[in-house]
MARZA-465155 format. One line per field, with one value per atom (N, C-alpha, C): residue in one letter; chain; atom name; x, y, z. Coordinates in Angstrom, 2 decimals. Example, Ala and Ser with C-alpha at 12.3 -4.5 7.8 and 13.67 -1.06 7.14 Angstrom:
BEGIN
type a, a, a, s, s, s
mol A, A, A, A, A, A
atom N, CA, C, N, CA, C
px 13.19, 12.30, 13.20, 12.85, 13.67, 12.90
py -5.69, -4.50, -3.30, -2.25, -1.06, 0.03
pz 7.80, 7.80, 7.80, 7.08, 7.14, 7.87
end
This chain:
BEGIN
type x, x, x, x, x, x, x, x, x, x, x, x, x, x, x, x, x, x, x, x, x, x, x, x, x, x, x, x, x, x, x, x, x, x, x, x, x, x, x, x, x, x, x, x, x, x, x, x, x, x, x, x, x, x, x, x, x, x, x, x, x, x, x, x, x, x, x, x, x, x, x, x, x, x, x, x, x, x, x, x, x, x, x, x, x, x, x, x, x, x, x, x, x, x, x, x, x, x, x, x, x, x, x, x, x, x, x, x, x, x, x, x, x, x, x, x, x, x, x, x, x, x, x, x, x, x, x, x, x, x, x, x, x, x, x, x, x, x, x, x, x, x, x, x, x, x, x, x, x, x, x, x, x, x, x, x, x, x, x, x, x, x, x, x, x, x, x, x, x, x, x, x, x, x, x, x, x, x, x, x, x, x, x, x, x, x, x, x, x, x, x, x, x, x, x, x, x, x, x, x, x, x, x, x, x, x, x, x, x, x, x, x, x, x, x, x, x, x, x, x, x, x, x, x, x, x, x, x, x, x, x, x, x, x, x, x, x, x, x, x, x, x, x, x, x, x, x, x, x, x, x, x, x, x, x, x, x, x, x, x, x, x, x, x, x, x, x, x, x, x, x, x, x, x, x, x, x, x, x, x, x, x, x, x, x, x, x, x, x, x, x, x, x, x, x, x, x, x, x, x, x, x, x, x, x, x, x, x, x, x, x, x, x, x, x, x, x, x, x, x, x, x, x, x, x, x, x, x, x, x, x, x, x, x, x, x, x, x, x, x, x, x, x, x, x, x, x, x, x, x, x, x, x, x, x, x, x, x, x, x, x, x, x, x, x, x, x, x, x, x, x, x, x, x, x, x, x, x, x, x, x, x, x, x, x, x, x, x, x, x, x, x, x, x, x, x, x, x, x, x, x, x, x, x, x, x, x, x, x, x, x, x, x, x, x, x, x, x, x, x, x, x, x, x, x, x, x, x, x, x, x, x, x, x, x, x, x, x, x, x, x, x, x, x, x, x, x, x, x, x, x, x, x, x, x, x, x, x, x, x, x, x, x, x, x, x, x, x, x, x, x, x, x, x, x, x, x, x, x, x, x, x, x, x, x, x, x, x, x, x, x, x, x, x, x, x, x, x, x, x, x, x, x, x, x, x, x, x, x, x, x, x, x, x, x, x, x, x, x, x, x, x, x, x, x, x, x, x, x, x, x, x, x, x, x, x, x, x, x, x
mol A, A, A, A, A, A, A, A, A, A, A, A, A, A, A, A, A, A, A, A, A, A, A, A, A, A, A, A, A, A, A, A, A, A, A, A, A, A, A, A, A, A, A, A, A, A, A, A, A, A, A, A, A, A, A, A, A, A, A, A, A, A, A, A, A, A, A, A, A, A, A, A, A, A, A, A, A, A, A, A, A, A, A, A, A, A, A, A, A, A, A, A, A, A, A, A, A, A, A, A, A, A, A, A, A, A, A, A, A, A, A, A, A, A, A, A, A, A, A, A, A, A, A, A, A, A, A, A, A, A, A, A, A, A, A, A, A, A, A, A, A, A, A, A, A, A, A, A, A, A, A, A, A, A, A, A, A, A, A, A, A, A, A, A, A, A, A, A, A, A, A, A, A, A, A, A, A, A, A, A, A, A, A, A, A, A, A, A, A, A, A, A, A, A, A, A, A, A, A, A, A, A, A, A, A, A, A, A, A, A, A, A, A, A, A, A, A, A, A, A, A, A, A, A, A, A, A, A, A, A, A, A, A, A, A, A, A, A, A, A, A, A, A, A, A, A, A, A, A, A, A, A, A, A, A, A, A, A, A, A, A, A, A, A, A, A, A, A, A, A, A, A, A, A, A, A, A, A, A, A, A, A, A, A, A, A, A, A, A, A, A, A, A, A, A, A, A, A, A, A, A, A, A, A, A, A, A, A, A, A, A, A, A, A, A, A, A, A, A, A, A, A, A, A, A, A, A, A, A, A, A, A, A, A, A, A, A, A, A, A, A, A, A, A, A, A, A, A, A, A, A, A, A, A, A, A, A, A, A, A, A, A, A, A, A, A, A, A, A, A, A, A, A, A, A, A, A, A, A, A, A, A, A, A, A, A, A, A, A, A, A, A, A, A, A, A, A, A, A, A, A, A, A, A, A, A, A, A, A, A, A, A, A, A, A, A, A, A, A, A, A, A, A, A, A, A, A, A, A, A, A, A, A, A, A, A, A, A, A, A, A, A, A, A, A, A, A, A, A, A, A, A, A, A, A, A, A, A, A, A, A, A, A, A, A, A, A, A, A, A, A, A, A, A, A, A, A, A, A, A, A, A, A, A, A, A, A, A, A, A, A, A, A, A, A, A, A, A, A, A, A, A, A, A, A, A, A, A, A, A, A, A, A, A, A, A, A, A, A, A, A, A, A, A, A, A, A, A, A, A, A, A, A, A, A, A, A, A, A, A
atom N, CA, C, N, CA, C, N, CA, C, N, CA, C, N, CA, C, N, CA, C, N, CA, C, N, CA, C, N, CA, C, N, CA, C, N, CA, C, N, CA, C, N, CA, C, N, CA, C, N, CA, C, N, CA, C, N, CA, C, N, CA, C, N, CA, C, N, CA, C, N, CA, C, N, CA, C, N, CA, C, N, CA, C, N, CA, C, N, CA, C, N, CA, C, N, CA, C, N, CA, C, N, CA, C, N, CA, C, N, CA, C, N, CA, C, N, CA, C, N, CA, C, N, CA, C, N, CA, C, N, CA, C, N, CA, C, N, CA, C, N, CA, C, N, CA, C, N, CA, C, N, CA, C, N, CA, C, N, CA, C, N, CA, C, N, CA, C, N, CA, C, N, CA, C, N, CA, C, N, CA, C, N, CA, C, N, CA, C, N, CA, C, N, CA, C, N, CA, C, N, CA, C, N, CA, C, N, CA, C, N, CA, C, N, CA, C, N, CA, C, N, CA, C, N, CA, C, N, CA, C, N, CA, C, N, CA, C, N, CA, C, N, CA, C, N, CA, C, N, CA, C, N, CA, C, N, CA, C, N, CA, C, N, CA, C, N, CA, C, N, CA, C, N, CA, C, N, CA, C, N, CA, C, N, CA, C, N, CA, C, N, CA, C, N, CA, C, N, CA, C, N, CA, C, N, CA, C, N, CA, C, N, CA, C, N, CA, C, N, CA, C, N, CA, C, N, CA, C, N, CA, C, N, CA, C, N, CA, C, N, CA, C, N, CA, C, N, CA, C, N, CA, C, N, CA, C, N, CA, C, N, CA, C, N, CA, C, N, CA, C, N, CA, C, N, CA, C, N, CA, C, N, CA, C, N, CA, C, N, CA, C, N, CA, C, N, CA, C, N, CA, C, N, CA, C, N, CA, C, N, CA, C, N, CA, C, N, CA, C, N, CA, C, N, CA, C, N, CA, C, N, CA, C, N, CA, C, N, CA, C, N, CA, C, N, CA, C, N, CA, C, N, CA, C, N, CA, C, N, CA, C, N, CA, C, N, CA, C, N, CA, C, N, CA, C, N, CA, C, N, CA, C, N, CA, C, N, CA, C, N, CA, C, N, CA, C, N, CA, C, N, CA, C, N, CA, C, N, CA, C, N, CA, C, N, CA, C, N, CA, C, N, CA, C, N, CA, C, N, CA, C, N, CA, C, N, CA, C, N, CA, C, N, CA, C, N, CA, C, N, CA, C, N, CA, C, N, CA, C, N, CA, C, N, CA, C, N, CA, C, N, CA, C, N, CA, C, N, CA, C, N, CA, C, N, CA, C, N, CA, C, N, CA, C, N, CA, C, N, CA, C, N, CA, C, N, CA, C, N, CA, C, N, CA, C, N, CA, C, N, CA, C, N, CA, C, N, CA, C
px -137.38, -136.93, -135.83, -134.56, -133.76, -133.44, -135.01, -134.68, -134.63, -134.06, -134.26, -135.19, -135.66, -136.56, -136.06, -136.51, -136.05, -136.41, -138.10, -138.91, -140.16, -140.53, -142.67, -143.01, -144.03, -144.91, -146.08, -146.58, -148.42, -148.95, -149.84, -151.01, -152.23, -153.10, -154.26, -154.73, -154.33, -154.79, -154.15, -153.67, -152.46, -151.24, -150.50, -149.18, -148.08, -147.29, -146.49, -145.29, -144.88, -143.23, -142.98, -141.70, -140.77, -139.55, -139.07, -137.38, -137.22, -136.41, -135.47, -136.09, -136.36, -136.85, -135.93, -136.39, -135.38, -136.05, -135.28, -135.46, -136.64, -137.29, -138.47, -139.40, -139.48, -140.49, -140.65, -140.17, -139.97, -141.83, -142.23, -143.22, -144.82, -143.94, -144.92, -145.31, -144.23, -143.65, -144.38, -143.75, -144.77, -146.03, -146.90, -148.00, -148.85, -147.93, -148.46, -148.53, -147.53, -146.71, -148.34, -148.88, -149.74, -151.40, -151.00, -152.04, -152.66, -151.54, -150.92, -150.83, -152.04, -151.81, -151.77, -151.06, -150.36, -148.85, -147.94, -147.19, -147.08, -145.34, -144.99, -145.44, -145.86, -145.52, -144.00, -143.57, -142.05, -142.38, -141.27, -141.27, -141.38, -141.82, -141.63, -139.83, -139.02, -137.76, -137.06, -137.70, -136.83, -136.92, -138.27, -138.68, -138.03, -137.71, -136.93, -135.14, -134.72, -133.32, -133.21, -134.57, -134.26, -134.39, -135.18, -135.23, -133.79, -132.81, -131.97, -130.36, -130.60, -129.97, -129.45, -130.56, -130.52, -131.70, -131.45, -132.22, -132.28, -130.86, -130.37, -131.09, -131.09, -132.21, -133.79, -133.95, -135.24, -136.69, -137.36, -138.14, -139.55, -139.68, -141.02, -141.81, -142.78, -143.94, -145.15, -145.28, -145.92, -147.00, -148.35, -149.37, -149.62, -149.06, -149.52, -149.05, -147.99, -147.46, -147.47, -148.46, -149.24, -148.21, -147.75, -147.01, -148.09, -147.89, -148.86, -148.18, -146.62, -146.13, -144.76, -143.98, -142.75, -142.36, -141.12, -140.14, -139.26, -138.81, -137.65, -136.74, -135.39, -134.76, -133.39, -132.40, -130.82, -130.28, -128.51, -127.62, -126.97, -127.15, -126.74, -124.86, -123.91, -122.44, -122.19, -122.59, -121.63, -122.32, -123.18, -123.77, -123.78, -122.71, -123.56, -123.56, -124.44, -124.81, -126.64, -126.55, -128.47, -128.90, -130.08, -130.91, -132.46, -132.10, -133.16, -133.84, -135.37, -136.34, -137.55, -137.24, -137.87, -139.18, -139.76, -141.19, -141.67, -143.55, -143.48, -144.82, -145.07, -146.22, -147.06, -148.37, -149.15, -150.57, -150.84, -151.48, -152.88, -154.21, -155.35, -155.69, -155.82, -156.27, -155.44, -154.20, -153.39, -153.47, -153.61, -153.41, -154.41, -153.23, -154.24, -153.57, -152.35, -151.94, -150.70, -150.24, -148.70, -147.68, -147.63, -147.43, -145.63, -146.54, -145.55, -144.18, -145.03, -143.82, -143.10, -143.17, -143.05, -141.50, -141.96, -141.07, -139.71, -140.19, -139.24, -138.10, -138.90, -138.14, -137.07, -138.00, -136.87, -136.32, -136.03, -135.10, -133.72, -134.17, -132.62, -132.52, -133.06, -132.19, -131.32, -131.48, -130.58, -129.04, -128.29, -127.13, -126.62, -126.77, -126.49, -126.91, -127.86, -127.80, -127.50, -126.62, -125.89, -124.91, -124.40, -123.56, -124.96, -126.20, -127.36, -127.23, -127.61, -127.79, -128.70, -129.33, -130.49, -131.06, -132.19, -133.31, -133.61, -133.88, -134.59, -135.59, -136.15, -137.57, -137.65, -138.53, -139.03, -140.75, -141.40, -142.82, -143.55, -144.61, -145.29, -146.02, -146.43, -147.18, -148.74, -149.12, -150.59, -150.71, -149.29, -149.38, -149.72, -151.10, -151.18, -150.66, -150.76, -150.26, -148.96, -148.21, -146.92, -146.37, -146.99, -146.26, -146.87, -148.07, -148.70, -147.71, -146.93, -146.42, -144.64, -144.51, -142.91, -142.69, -143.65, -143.84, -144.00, -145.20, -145.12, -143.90, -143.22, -142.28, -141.27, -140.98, -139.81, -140.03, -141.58, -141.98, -141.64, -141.78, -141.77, -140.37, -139.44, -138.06, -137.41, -138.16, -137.71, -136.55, -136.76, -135.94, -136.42, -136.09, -135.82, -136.08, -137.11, -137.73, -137.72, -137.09, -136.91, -137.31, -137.81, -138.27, -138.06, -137.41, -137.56, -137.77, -137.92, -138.30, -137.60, -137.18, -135.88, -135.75, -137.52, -137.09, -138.14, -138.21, -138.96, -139.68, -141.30, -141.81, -141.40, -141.39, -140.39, -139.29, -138.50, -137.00, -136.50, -137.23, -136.95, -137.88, -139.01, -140.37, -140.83, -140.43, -140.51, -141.92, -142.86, -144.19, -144.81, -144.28, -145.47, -145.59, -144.84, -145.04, -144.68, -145.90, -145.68, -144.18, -144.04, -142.67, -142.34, -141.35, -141.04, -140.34, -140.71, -139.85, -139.14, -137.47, -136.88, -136.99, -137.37, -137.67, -136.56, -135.82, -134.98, -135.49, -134.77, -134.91, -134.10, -133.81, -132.22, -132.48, -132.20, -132.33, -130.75, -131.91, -130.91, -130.30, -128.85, -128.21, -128.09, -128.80, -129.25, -130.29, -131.05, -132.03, -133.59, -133.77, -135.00, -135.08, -134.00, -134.34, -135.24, -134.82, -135.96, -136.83, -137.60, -139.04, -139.96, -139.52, -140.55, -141.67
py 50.32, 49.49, 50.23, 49.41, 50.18, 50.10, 49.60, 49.16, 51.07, 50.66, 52.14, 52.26, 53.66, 54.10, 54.15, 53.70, 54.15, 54.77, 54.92, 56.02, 56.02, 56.69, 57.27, 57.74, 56.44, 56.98, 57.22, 58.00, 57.70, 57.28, 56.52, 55.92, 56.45, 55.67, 56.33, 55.70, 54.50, 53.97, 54.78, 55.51, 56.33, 56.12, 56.84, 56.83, 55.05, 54.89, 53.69, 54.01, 53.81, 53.75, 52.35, 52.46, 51.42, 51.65, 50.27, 49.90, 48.72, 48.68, 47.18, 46.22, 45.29, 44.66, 44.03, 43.81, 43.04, 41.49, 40.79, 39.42, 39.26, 40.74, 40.74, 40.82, 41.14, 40.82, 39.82, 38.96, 37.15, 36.99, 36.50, 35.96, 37.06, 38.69, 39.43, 38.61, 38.66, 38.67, 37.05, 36.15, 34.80, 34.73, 35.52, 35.54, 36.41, 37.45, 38.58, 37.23, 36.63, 35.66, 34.49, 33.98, 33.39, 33.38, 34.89, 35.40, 36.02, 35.97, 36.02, 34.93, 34.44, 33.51, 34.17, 33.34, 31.65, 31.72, 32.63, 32.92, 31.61, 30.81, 29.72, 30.39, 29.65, 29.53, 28.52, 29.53, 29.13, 28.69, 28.21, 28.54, 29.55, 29.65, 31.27, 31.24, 30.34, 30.32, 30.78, 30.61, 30.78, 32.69, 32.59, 34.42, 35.08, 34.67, 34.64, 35.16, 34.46, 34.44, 35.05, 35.71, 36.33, 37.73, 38.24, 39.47, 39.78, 38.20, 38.87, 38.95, 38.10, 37.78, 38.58, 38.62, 39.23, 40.85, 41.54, 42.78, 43.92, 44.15, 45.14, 44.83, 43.19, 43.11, 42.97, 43.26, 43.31, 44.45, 44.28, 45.77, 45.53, 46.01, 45.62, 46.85, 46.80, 48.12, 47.86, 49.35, 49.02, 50.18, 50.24, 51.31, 51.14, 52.67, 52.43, 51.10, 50.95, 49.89, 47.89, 48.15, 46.88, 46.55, 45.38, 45.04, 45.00, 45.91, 45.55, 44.89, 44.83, 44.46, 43.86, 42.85, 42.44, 42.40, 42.78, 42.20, 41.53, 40.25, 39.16, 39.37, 39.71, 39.38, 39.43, 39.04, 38.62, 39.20, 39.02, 39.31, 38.23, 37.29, 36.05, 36.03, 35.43, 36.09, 35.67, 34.70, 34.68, 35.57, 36.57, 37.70, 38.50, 39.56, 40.61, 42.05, 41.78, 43.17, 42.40, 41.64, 41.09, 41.00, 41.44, 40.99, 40.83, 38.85, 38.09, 38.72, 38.49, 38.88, 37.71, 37.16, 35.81, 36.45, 36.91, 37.11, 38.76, 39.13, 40.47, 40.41, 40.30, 40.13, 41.56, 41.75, 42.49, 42.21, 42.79, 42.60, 43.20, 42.07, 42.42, 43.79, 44.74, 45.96, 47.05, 46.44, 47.80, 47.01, 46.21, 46.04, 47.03, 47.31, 48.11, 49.50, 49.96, 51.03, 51.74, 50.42, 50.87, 50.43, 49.79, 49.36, 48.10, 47.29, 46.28, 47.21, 48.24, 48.81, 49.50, 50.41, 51.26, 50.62, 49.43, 48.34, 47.96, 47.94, 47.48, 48.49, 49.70, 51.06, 51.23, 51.16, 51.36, 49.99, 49.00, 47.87, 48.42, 49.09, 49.22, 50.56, 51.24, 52.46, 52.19, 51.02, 50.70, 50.52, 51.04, 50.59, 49.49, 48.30, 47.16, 47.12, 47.52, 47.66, 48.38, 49.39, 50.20, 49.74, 48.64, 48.00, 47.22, 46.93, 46.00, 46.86, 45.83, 46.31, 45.01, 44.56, 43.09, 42.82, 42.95, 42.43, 40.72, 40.06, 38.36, 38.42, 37.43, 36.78, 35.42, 34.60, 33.15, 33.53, 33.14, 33.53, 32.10, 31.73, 30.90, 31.14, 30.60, 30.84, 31.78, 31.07, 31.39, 32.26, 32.83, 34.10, 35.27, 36.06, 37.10, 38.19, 38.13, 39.26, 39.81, 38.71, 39.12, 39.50, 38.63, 38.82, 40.21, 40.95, 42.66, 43.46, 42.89, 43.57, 44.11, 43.11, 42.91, 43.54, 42.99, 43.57, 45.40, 45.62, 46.98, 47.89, 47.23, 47.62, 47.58, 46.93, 46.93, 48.19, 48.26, 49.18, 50.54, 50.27, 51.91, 52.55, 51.73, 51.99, 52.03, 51.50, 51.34, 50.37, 49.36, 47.92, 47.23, 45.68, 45.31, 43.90, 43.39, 42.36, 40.98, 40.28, 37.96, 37.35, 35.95, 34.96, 33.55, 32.71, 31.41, 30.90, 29.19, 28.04, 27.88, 27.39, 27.60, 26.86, 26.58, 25.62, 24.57, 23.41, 22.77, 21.88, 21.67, 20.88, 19.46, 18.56, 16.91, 17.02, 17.98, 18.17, 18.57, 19.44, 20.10, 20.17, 19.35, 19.38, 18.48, 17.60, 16.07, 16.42, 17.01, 16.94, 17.71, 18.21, 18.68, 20.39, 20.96, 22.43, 23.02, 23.70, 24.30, 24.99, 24.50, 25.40, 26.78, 26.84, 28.70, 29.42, 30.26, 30.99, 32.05, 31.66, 33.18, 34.63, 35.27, 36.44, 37.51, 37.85, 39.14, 40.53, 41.38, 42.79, 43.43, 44.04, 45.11, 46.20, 46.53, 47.60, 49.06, 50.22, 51.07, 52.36, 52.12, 52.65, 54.65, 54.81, 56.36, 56.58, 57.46, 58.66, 57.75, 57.27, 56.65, 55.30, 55.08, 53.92, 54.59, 56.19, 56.18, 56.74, 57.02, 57.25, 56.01, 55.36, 53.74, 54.27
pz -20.80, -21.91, -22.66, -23.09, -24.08, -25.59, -25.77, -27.09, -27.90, -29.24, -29.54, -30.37, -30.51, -31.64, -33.05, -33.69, -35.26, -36.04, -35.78, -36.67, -35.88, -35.35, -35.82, -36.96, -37.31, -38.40, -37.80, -38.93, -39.33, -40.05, -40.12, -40.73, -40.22, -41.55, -40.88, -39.69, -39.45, -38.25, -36.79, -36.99, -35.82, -36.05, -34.97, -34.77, -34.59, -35.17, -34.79, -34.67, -33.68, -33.44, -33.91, -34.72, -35.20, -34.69, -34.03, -33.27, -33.16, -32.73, -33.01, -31.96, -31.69, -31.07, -29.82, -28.85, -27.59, -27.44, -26.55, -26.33, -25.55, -24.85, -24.34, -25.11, -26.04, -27.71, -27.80, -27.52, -28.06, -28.07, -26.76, -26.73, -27.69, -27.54, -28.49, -29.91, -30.34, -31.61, -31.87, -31.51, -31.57, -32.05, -31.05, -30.74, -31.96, -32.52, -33.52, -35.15, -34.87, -36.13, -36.00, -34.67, -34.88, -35.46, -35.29, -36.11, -37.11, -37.96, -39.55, -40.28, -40.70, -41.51, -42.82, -43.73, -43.82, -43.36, -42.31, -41.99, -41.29, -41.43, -40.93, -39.61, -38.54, -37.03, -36.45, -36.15, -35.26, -33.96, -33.17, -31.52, -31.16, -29.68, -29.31, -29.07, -28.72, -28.36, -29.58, -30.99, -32.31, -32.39, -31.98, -31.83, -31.04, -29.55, -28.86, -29.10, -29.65, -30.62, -31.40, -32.37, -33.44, -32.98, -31.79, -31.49, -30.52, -29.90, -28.96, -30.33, -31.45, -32.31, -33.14, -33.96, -34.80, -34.98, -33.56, -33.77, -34.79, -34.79, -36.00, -37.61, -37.46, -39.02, -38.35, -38.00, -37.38, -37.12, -37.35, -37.30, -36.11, -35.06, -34.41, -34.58, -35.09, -34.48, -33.78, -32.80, -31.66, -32.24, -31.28, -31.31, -29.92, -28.93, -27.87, -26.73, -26.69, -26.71, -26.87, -28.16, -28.26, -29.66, -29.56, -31.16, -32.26, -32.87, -34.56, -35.71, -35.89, -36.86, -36.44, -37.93, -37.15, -38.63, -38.73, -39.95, -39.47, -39.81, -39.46, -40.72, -40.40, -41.25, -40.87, -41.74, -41.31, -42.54, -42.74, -43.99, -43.53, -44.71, -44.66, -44.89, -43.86, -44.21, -45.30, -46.47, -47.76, -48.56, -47.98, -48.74, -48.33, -48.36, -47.40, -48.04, -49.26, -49.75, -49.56, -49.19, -49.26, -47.75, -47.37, -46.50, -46.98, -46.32, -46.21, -45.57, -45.67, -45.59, -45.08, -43.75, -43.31, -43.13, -42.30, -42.24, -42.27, -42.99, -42.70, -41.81, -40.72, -40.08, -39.48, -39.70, -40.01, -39.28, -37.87, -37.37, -38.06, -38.49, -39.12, -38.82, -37.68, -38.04, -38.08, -38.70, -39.45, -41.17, -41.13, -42.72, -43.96, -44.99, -45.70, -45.25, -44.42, -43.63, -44.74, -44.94, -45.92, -44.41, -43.44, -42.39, -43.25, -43.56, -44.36, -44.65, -46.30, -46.64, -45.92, -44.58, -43.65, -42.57, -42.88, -41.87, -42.96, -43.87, -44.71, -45.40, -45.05, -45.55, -44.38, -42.83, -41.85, -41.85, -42.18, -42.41, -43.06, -44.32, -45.08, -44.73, -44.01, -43.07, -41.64, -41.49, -40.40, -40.96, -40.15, -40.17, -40.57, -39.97, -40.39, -41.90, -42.58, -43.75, -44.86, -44.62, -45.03, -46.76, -46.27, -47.94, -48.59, -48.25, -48.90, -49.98, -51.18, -52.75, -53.32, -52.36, -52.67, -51.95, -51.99, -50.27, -51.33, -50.56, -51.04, -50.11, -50.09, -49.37, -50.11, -49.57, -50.46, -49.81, -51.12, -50.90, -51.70, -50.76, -52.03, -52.83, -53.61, -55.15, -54.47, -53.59, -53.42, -52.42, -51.79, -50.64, -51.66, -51.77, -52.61, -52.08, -50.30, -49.67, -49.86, -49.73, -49.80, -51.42, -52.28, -53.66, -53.67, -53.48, -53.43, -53.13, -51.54, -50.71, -51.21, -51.97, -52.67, -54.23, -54.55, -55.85, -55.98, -55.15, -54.86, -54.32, -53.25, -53.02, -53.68, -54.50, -55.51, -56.87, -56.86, -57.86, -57.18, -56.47, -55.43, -55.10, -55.36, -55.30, -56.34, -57.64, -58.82, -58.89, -58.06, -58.51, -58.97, -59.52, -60.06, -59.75, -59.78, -58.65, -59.88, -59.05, -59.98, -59.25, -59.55, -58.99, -59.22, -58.28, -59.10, -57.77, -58.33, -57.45, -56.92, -55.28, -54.46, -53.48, -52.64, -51.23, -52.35, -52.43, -53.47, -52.49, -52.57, -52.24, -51.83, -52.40, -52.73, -52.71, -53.04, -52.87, -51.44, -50.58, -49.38, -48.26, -48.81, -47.81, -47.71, -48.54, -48.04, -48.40, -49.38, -50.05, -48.97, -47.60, -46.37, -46.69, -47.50, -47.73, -49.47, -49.41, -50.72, -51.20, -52.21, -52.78, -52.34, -52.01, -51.62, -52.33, -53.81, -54.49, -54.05, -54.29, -53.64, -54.83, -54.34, -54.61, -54.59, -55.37, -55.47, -55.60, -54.95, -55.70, -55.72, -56.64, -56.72, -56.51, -55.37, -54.52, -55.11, -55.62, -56.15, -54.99, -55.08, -54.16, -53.82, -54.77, -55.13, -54.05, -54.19, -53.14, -53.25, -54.54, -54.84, -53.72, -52.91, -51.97, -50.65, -50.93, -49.77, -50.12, -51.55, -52.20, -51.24, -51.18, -51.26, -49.87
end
């Protein structure tokens, strides 16, 4: 495989290598996403695309070569000091690891994110995981974390999905980005 390495960590659960993911992840990556709830479920073809796509925003971690975790994310072009932050998926027996934040740290050490000075996400009201996961992390870097109403129920969901608040954080361009 040529995907590359980006970091080994530890947790207490063991060792994880974190790297960029390939188009051969697709069907991993799906499958990890289906078992993360309340995490939208995509196609595997959208998973597919996003690992041959958009890898560089991307984070997969493996244990042993089994996927435990996935960060989805892009730098949207009329922004590109921000990367979105589409999904942080967290296979049940690493959660509780620091795994989430781990992925998200090697996110804005990639290259491609090099000019970022704003991570976003959209989270709903009643995901506790993720608002834990963001919030903490923004504390941990000492940014600077907002929230408002953004994909709207009746306005954008036609009533079938809860509101999705986008979530900012101002990510500080000093040494404290890699405390987190």
């Amino acid at each position: 495989m040529n995907a590359t390495i980006h970091k080994l960590i530890e947790t207490p659960k063991g060792r994880l290598r974190l790297r960029k993911p390939t188009k051969a992840d697709g069907s991993d990556v799906w499958n990890l996403v289906a078992r993360c709830k309340p995490l939208d479920e995509n196609s595997m073809y959208m998973n597919i695309v996003q690992c041959d796509h958009f890898g560089e925003t991307c984070i997969l971690a493996e244990q042993e070569g089994k996927v435990v975790g996935w960060v989805s994310g892009h730098i949207p072009p009329e922004k590109p000091d921000t990367v979105f932050v589409w999904q942080v998926a967290v296979c049940g027996s690493m959660r509780g690891t620091g795994l989430g934040r781990h992925m998200l740290n090697a996110l804005l050490d990639r290259p491609a994110c090099a000019r970022v000075r704003q991570m976003e996400t959209t989270i709903t009201r009643d995901n506790e995981a993720s608002w834990g996961l963001f919030r903490s992390f923004a504390r941990r870097l000492g940014g600077e974390l907002s929230h408002a109403a953004h994909y709207e129920r009746e306005a954008h969901f036609d009533g079938e999905h809860a509101t999705e608040h986008l979530v900012t954080i101002s990510l500080d361009a000093s040494a404290s980005r890699k405390a987190a």
